[in-house]
C-alpha positions as YAML, in Angstrom:
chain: A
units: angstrom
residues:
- id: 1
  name: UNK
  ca: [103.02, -28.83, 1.93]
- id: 2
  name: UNK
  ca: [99.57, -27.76, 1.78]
- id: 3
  name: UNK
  ca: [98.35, -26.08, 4.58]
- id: 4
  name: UNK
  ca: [94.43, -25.66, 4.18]
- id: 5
  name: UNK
  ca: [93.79, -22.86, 6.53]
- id: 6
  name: UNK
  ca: [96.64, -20.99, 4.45]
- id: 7
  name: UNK
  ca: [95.03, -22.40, 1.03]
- id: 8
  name: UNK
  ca: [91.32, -20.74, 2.11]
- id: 9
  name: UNK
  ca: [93.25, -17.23, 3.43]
- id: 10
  name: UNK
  ca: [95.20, -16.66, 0.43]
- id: 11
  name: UNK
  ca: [92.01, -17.87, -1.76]
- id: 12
  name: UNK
  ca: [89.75, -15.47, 0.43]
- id: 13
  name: UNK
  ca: [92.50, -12.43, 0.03]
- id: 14
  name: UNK
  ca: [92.34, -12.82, -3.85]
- id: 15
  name: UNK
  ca: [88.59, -13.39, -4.12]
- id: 16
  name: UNK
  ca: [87.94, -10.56, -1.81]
- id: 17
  name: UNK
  ca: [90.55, -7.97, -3.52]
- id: 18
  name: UNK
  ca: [89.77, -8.88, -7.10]
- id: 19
  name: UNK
  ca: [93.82, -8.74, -8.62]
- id: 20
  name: UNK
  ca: [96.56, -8.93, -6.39]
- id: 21
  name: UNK
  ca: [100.45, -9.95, -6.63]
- id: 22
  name: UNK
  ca: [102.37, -12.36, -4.52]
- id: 23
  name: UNK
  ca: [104.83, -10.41, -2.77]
- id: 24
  name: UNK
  ca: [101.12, -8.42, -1.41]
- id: 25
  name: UNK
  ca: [100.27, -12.10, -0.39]
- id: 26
  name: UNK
  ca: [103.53, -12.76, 1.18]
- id: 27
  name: UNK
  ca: [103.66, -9.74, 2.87]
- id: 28
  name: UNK
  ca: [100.07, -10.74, 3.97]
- id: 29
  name: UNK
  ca: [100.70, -14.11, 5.37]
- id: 30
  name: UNK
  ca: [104.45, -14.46, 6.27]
- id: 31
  name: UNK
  ca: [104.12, -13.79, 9.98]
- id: 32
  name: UNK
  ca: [102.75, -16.80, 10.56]
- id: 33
  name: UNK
  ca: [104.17, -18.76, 7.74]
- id: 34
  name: UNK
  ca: [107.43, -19.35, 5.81]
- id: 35
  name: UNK
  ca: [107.37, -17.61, 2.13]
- id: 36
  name: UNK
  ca: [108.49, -20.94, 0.14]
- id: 37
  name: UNK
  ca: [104.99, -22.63, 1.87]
- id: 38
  name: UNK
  ca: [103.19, -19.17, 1.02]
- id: 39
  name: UNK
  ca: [104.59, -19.71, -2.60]
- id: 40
  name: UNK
  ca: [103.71, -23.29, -2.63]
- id: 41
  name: UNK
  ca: [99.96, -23.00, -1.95]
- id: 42
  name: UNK
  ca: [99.64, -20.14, -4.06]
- id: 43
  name: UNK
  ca: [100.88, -22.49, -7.03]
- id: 44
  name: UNK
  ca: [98.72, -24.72, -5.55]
- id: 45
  name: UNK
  ca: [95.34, -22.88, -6.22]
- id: 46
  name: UNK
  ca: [96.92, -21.72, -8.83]
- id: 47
  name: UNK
  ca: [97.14, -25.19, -10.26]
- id: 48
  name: UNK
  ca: [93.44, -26.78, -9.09]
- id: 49
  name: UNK
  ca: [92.15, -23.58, -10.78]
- id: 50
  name: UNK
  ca: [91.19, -22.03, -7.77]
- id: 51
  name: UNK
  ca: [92.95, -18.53, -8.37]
- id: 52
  name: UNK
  ca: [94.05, -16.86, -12.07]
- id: 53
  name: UNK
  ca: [97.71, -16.04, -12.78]
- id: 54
  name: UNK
  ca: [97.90, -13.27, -15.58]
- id: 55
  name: UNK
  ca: [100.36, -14.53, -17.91]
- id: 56
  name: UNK
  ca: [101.73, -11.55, -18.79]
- id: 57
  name: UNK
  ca: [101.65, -9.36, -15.60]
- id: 58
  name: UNK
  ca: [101.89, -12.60, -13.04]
- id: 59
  name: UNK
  ca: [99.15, -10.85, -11.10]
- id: 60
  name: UNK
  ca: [97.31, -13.08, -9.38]
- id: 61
  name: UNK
  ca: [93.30, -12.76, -9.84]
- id: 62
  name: UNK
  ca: [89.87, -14.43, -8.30]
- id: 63
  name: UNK
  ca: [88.02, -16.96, -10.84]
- id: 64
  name: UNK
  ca: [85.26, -14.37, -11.42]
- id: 65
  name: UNK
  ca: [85.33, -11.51, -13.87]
- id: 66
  name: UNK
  ca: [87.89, -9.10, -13.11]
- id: 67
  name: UNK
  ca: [89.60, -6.60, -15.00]
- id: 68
  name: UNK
  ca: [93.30, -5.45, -13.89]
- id: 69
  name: UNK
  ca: [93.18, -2.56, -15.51]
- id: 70
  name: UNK
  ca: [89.68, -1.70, -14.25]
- id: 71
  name: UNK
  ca: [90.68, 1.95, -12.38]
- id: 72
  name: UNK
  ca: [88.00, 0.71, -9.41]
- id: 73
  name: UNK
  ca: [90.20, -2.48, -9.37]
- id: 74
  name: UNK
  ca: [93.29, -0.46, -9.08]
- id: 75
  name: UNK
  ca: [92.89, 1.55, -6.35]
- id: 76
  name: UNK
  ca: [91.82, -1.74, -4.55]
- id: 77
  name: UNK
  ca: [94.56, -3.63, -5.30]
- id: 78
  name: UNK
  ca: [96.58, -0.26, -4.18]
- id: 79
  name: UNK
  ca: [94.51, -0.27, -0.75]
- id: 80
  name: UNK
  ca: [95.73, -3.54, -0.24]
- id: 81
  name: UNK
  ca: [99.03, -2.70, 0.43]
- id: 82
  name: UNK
  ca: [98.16, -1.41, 3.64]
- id: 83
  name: UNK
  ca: [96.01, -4.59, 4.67]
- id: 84
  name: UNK
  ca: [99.19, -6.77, 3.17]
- id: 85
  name: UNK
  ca: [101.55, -4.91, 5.52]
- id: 86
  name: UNK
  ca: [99.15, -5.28, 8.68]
- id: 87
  name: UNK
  ca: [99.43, -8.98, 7.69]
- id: 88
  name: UNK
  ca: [97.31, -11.36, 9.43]
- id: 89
  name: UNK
  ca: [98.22, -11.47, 12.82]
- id: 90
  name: UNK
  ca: [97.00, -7.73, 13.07]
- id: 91
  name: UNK
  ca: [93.78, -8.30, 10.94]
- id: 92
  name: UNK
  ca: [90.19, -9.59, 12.94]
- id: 93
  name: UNK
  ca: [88.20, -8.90, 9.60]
- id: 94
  name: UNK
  ca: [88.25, -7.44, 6.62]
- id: 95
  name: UNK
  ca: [85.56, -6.15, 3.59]
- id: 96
  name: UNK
  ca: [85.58, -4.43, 0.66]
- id: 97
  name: UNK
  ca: [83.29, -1.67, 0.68]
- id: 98
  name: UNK
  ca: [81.49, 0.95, -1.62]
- id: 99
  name: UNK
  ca: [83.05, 3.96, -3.21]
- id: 100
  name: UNK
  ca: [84.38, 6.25, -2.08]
- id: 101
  name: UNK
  ca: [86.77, 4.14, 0.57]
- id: 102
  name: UNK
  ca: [88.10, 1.14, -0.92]
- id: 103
  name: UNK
  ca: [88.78, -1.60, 2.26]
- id: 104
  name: UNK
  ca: [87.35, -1.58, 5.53]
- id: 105
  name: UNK
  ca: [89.89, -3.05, 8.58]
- id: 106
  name: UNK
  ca: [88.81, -4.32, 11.77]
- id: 107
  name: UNK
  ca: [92.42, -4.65, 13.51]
- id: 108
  name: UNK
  ca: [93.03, -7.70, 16.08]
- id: 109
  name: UNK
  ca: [92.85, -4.91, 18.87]
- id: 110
  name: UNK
  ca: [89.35, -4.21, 17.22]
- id: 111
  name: UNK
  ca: [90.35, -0.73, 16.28]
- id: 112
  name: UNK
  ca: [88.19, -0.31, 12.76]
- id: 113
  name: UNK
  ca: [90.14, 1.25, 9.88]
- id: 114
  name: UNK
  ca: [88.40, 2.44, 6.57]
- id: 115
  name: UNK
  ca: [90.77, 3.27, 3.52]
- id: 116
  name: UNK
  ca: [90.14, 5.77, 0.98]
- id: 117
  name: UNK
  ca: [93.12, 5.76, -2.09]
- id: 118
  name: UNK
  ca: [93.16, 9.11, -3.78]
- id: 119
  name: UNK
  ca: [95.01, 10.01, -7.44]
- id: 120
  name: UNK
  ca: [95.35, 13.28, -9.43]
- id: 121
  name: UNK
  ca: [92.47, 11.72, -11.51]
- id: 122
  name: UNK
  ca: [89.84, 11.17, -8.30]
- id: 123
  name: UNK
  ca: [90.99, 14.12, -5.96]
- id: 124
  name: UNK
  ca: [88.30, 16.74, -7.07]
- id: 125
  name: UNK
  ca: [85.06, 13.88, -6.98]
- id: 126
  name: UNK
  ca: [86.73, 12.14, -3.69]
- id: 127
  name: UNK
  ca: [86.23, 16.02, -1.98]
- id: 128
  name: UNK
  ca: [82.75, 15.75, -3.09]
- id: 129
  name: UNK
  ca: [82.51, 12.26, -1.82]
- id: 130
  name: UNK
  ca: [83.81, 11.92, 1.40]
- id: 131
  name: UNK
  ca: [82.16, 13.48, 4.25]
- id: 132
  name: UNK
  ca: [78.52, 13.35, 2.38]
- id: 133
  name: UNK
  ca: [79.32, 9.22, 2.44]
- id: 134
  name: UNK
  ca: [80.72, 9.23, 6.01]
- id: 135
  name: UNK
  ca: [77.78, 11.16, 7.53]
- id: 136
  name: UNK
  ca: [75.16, 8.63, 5.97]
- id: 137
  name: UNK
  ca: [77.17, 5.54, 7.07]
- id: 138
  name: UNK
  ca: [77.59, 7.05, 10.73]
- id: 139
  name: UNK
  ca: [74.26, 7.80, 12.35]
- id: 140
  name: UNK
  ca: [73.75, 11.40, 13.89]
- id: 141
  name: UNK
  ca: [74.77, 11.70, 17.93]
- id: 142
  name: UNK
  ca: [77.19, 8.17, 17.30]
- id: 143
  name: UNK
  ca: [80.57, 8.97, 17.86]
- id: 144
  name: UNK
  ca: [83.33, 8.16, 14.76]
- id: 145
  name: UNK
  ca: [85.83, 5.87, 16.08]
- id: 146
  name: UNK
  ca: [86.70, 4.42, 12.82]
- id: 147
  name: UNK
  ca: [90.76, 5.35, 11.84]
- id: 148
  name: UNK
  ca: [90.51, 7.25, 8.62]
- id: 149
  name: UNK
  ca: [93.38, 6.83, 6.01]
- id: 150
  name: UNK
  ca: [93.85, 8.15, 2.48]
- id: 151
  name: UNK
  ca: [96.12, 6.65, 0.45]
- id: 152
  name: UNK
  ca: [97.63, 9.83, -1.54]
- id: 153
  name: UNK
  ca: [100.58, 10.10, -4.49]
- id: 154
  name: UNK
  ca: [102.62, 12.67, -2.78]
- id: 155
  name: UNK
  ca: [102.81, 14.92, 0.49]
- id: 156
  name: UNK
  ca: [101.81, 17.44, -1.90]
- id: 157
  name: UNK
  ca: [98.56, 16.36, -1.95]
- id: 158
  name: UNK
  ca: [97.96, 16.39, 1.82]
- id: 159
  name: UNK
  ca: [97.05, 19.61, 1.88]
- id: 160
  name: UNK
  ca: [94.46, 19.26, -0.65]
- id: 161
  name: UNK
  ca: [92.52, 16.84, 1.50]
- id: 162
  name: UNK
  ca: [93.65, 18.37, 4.99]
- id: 163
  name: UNK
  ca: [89.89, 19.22, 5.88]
- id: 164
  name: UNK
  ca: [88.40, 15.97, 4.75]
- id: 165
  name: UNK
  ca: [89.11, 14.74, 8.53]
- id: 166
  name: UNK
  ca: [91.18, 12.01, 7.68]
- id: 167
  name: UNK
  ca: [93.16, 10.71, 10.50]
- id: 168
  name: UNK
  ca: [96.08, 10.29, 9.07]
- id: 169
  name: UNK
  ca: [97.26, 9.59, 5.30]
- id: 170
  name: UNK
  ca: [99.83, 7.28, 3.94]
- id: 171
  name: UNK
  ca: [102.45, 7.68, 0.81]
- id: 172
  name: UNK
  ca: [102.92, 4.02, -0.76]
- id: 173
  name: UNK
  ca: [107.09, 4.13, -1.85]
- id: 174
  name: UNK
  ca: [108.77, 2.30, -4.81]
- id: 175
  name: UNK
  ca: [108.30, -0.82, -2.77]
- id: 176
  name: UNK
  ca: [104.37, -0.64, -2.10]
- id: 177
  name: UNK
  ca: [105.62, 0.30, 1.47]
- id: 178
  name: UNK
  ca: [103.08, 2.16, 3.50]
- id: 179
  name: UNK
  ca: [104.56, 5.24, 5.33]
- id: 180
  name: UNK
  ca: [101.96, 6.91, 7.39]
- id: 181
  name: UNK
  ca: [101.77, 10.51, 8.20]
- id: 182
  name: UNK
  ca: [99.25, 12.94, 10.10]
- id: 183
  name: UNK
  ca: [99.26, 16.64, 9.75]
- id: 184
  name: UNK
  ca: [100.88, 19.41, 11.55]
- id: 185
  name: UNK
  ca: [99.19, 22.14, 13.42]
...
C-alpha cells in the first residue's frame, strides 16, 4: 500500500542525496516500516516518475541532473550510509552541505552531526580544507558542539587526520556498515 508520508521521505532522501540504493533506503526507513512496503513505494515513485532507477547499476537517483559517477556525488552517496543507519527515528533534520563535509545531521536528541568522507584521492586538499571551513562556519568565542565524523578507507588513515579535531571517525565494511572509532591517547 502506499503510504504518503513514506512516499515524500523516501522521495526527499533521494532528491536530497542525489544517487542512492535501496538497501541505503531500507536501512533508512525500516524502523518504522516493513521492507516489502519500503520496496513497494519505492517502485511506486519509481513508476509515476517521481525517482530514476539506473538500469544498469539499479541505483536509485532524483529527477534532476545527476551523475553517479560524479566523485562529489560519491562521497555523498558514501556519507549516506551513516544517515541510512541512524534511520529515521534518530534523524530531526537533515542537509546537504558545501565541501568539504558532505551531510549535516541534526539527531532526534538534537545533538548536530557534520560528516566529512575522506579517500586516498582527497586526504592531502581535505587537510587544507577542514579547520579553515570550520572556523568560518563557527563564529569566534561560540563554542563547537557539532559531532565531527570522517568517513576514512582504513584505520591507517586515522592517523593522518588525527589533528584535524574530528570527534571520532568511522570505517564503512563490505556491507556499507558504519563502525565508529575515536582515537587513543
Amino acid at each position: 500500500m502506499v503510504s504518503s508520508i513514506l512516499v515524500d521521505n523516501i522521495f526527499n532522501f533521494v532528491d536530497r542525496i542525489g544517487v542512492v540504493s535501496d538497501e541505503q533506503i531500507i536501512k533508512m526507513f525500516e524502523a518504522t516500516h516493513g521492507i516489502d512496503t519500503i520496496k513497494y513505494n519505492i517502485n511506486h515513485l519509481v513508476n509515476d516518475n517521481k525517482i530514476n532507477r539506473k538500469s544498469n547499476t539499479h541505483m536509485l537517483m532524483r529527477r534532476q541532473s545527476v551523475c553517479e559517477t560524479d566523485f562529489g556525488q560519491k562521497l555523498l552517496s558514501q556519507a549516506a550510509w551513516l544517515l541510512a543507519f541512524m534511520g529515521e527515528k534518530q534523524v530531526r533534520e537533515y542537509f546537504t552541505i558545501d565541501y568539504p563535509a558532505q551531510l549535516f545531521i541534526i539527531g532526534e536528541n538534537n545533538i548536530c552531526y557534520d560528516v566529512t568522507v575522506f579517500t586516498f584521492q582527497t586526504l592531502n586538499a581535505l587537510k587544507m580544507a577542514v579547520l579553515p571551513k570550520r572556523r568560518l562556519m563557527i563564529p569566534q568565542g561560540i563554542e563547537d558542539e557539532t559531532v565531527h565524523i570522517a568517513v576514512i578507507p582504513d584505520k591507517e588513515m586515522a592517523n593522518e587526520i588525527r589533528d584535524l579535531k574530528f570527534d571520532n571517525y568511522c570505517i564503512l565494511d563490505e556491507d556499507n556498515q558504519p563502525h565508529y572509532h575515536q582515537w587513543e591517547n
